[in-house]
TORLUM-404201 format. One line per 10 residues: for each residue z, y, x of C-alpha. Coordinates in nm, 2 decimals. Layout:
Z Y X; ...
***
This chain:
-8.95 16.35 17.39; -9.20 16.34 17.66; -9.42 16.54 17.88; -9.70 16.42 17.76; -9.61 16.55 17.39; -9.55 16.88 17.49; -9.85 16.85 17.68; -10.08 16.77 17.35; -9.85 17.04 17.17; -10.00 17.30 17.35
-10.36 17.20 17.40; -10.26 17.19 17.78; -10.27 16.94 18.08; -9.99 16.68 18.15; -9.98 16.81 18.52; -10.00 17.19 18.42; -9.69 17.14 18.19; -9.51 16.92 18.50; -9.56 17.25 18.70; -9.43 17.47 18.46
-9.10 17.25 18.37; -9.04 17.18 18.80; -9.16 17.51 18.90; -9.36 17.34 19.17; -9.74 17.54 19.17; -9.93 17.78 18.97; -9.92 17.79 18.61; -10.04 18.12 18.45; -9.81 18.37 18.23; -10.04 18.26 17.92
-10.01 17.88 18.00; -9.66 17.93 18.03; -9.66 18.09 17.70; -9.80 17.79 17.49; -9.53 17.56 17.71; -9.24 17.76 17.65; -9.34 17.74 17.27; -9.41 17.40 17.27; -9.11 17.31 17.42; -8.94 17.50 17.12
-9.08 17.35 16.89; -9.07 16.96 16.98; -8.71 17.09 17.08; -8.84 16.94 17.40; -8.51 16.94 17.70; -8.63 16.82 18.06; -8.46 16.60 18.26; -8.19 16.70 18.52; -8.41 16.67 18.81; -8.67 16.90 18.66
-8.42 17.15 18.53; -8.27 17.14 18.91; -8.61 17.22 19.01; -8.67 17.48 18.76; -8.36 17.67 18.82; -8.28 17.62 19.21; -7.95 17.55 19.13; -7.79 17.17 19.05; -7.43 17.36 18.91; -7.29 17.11 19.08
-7.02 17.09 19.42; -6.98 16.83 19.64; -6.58 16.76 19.66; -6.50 16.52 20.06; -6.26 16.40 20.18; -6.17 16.08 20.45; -6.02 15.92 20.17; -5.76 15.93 19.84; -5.41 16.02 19.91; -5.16 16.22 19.64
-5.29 16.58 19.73; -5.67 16.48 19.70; -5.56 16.39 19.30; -5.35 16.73 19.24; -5.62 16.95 19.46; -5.95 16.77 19.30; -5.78 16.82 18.92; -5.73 17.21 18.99; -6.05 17.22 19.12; -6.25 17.08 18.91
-6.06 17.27 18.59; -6.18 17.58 18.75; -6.54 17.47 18.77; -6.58 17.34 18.42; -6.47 17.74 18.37; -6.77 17.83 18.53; -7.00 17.58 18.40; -7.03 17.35 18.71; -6.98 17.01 18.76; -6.84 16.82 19.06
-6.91 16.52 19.23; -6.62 16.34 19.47; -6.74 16.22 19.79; -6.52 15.99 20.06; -6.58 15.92 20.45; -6.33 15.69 20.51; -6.30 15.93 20.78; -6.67 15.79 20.85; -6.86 16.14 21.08; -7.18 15.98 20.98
-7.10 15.96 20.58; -6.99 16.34 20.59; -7.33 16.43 20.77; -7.47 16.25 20.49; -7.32 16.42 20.23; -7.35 16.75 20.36; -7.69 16.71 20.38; -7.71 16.67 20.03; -7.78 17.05 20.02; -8.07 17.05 20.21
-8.15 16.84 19.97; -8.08 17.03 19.68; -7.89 16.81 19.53; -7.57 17.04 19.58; -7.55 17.36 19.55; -7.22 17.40 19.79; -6.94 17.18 19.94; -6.58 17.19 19.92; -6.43 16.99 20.23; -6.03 16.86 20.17
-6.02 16.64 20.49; -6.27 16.67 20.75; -6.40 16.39 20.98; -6.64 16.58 21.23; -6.61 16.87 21.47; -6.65 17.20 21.24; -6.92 17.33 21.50; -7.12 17.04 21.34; -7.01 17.10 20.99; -7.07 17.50 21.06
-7.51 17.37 21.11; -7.52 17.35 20.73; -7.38 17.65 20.60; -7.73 17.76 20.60; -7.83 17.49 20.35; -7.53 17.62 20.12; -7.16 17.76 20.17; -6.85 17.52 20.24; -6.52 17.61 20.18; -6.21 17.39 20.31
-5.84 17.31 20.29; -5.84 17.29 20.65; -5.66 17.60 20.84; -5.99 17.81 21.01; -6.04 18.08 21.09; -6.46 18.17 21.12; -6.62 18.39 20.87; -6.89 18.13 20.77; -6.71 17.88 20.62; -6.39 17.99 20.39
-6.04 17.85 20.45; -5.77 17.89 20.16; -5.49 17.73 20.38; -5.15 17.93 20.35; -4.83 17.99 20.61; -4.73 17.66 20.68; -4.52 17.79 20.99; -4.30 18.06 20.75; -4.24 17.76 20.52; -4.11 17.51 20.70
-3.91 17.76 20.85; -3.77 17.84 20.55; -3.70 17.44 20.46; -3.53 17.44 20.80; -3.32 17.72 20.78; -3.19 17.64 20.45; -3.08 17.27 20.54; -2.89 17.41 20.82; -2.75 17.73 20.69; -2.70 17.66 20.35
-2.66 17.29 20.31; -2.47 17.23 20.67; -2.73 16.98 20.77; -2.80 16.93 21.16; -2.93 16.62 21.23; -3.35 16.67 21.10; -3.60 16.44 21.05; -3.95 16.56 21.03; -4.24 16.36 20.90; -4.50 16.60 20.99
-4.89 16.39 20.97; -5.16 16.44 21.21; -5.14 16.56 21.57; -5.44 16.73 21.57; -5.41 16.88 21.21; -5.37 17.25 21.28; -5.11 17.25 20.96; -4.93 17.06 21.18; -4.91 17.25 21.51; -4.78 17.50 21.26
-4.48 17.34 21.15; -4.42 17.22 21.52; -4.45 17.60 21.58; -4.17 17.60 21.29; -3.99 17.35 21.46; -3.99 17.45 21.80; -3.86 17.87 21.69; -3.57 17.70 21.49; -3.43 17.50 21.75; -3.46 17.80 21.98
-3.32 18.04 21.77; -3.02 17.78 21.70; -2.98 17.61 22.08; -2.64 17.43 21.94; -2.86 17.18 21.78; -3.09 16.93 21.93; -3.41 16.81 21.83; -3.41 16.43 21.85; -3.83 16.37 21.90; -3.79 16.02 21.79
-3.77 16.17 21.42; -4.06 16.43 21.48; -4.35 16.21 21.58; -4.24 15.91 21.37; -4.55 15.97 21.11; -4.83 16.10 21.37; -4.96 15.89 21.56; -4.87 15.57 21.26; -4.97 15.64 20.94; -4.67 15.48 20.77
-4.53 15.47 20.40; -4.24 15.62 20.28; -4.07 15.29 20.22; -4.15 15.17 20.57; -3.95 15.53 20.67; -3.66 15.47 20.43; -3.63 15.11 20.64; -3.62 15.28 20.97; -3.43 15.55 20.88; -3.17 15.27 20.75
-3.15 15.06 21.05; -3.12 15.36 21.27; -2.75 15.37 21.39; -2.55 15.58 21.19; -2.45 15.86 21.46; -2.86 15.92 21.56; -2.94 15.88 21.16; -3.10 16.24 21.03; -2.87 16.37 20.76; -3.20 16.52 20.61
-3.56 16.48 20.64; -3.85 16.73 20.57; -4.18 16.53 20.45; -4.50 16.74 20.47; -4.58 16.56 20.14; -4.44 16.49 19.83; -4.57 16.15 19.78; -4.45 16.03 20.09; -4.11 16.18 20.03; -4.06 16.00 19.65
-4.16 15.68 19.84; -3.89 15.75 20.02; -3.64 15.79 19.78; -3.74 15.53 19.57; -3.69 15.23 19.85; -3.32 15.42 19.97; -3.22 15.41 19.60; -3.35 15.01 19.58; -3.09 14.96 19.90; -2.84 15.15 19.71
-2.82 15.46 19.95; -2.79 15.77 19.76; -3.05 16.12 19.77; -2.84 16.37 19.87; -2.57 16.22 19.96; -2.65 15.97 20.20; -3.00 16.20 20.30; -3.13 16.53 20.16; -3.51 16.54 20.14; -3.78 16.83 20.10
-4.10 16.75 20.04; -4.41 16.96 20.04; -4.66 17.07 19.81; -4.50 17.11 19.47; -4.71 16.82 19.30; -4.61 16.64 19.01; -4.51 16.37 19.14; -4.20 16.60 19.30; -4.15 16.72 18.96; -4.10 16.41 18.81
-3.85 16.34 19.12; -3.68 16.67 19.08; -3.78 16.67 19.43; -3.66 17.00 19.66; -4.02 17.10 19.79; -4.26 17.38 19.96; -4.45 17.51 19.69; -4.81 17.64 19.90; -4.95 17.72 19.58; -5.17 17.43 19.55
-5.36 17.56 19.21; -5.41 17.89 19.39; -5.54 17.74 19.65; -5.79 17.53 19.46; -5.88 17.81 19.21; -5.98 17.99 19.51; -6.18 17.77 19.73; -6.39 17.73 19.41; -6.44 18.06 19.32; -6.52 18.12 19.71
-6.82 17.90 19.64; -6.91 18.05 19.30; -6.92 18.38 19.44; -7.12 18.32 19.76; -7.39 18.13 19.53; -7.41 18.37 19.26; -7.37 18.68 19.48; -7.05 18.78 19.20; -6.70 18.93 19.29; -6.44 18.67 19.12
-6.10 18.81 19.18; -5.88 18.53 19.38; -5.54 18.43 19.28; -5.23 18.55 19.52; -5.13 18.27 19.71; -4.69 18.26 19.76; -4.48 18.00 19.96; -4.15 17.94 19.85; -3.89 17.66 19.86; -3.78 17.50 19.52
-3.46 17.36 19.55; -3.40 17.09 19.31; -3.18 16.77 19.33; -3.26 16.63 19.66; -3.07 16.89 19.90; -2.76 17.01 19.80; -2.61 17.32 19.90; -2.26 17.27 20.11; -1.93 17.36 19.95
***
């Protein structure tokens, strides 16, 4: 079916109907009467650029990130169940940590060809990601606090404090690894923050820093870790190691077991995010409530763009202790 059907349906121009189907010009309420019944009764549907132009809107979110890594899978899947909810679609975008490609994409709502953005990993300063949020609202994983763009992170600090505590106090473990990410990641500073209160408020211990920046500055596997960690002399060797993810951490695990060293006994490991992959594991983890999280940050978006009042889930963080620590005797 074609324009220039409807067009002869109603007695009407081509160019009057375009108008009336893009809402771009004049048509008048009795031209737009013929159309509209036309269009009924050819059964006539316009194409998705015309319907964008119609309603405003494109339904749809654009999901970035610098690139694929296990959380983007988990986040992305929670996300995109709640928009299908809501009758939106999204579209994945990645930077490869590319400034120029997020600028690109964000600008894709001054173009009207998204209605809002969602940003998991960012690549540029957020003073120049916060110029856009006049074209359409932005939500993001990242911790942030500004009122213009909406930040679902959780209490990383009280989390990891809680890992730490418990593999001291309750499993008798001293000697800590942590594989933390990036420097400048302000989850991060919070779980130094974590770091730096427990060894303060337990001064017997001491913090060996070779096992704290191991994973910041090189982005290296778990299996790479599991090598190190193995080659490390057995007196300076962490008896447990915190991962701030949980893919990283089964990596982990895996390659120890392929050198038959044994998880917990040898090691005990925590990961971080409660994903499926640490289910599968029966990995001990930090649940942040990653489907909240998700759930929110979408409705965030829906609400700002269809001026509603979604309710947002409660977001918890809480250690689940499966088979990979072990509580002491």
């Amino acid at each position: 079916m074609t324009i220039e059907k409807v067009a002869k349906q109603c007695g009407l121009s081509k160019s009057t109907v375009s108008r009336y189907v893009t809402n771009k010009g004049y048509v008048s309420k009795a031209s737009a009467e013929k159309i509209e019944k036309a269009i009924q009764t050819l059964g006539y549907v316009p194409n998705q650029i015309a319907r964008d132009f119609r309603l405003g809107t494109t339904k749809t979110i654009g999901f970035i990130s610098n690139g694929y890594f296990d959380q983007f899978g988990t986040y992305l899947n929670y996300f995109l169940d709640e928009a299908i909810q809501y009758g939106y679609y999204v579209t994945s975008y990645l930077t490869d940590g590319n400034s120029n490609k997020e600028i690109e994409y964000l600008d894709l709502m001054r173009q009207k060809k998204l209605d809002g953005v969602f940003i998991l990993i960012k690549s540029n300063d957020w003073s120049e990601i916060k110029k856009h949020t006049k074209y359409g609202p932005i939500a993001t994983w990242h911790k942030l606090n500004d009122p213009d763009i909406y930040s679902c992170s959780v209490d990383n600090y009280s989390g990891y404090l809680q890992s730490l505590n418990y593999l001291y106090h309750q499993c008798g473990k001293s000697k800590i690894g942590h594989v933390i990410g990036y420097q400048e990641n302000n989850n991060t500073q919070s779980r130094l923050k974590a770091i730096d209160t427990f060894y303060k408020e337990n001064p017997e211990l001491i913090l060996d820093k070779h096992w704290v920046t191991i994973n910041v500055d090189k982005q290296l596997s778990g299996r790479e870790i599991a090598h190190i960690w193995a080659k490390t002399d057995k007196k300076k060797r962490p008896d447990a190691i915190i991962f701030h993810e949980d893919y990283l951490a089964g990596e982990f695990i895996s390659e120890l077991h392929y050198m038959n060293y044994s998880v917990p006994d040898d090691v005990q490991v925590i990961g971080c995010d409660n994903s499926t992959i640490g289910k599968l594991m029966n990995l001990t983890t930090i649940d942040y409530s990653i489907e909240e999280q998700a759930r929110n940050s979408f409705r965030y978006l829906y609400n700002q763009l269809n001026d509603a009042n979604v309710t947002y889930s409660p977001i918890s963080v809480q250690l689940i202790r499966r088979q990979t620590t072990k509580v002491k005797e």
